[in-house]
N, C-alpha and C positions, 0 to 999 in steps of 0.2 A: 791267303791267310798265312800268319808267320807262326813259324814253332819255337817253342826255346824247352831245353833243358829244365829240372828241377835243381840241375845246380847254375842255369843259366840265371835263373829267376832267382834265386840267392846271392851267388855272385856280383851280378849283371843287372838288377833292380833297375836303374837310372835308365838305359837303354830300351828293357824290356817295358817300363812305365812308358817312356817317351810312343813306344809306338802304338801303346793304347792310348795314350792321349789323342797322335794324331786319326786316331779314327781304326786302327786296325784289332780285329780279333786275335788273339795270337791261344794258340795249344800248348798246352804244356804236357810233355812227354816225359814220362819214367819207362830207363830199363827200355827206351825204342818204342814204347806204348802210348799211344794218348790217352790221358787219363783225365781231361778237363779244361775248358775254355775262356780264357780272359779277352771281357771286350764291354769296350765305353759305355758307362752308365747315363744315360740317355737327362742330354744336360738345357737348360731352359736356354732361349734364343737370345743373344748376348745384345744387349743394348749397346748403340754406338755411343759415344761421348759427343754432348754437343757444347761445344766452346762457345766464353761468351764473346761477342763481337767488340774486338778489341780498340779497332780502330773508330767506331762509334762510340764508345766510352770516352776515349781521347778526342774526339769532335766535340762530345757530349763537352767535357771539361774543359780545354783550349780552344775550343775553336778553329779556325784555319793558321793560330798562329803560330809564327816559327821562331825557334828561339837561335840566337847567334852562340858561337863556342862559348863565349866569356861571359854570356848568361847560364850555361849550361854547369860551367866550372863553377861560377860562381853559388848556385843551385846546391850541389854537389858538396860544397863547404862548409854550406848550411846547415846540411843536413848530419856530415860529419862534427859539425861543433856541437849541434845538439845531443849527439851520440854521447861527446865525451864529458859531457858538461853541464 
């Protein structure tokens, strides 16, 4: 368990926060006394991110085909004339 100061926990907020986040109880001490306990509020179980499948989208739409540079650029020009126009 970590201890910090009442002028830690004033001061030092960002630090003394950071390691309640990672998981630690910390004491806070006046005057050399412990006078009270900070520690992580009991948080729900974090869902992972599921991406969508990118390269299936892009099979889904092209298919196996490949495009050459000068399709690509050309693509690209396209897309900026409509931007501006």
């Amino acid at each position: 368990m970590k201890t910090a100061t009442v002028a830690d926990l004033r001061n030092h907020f960002r630090r003394v926060s950071a390691w309640i986040e990672e998981g630690e109880t910390v004491e806070i001490t006046r005057n050399g006394r412990a006078f009270a306990r900070l520690q992580p509020a009991a948080q729900a179980e974090k869902k992972p991110i599921v991406w969508p499948d990118f390269a299936a989208r892009r099979r889904e739409i092209w298919g196996d085909r490949k495009f050459s540079a000068k399709e690509v650029a050309e693509m690209r020009a396209y897309e900026l004339e409509g931007e501006q126009g």
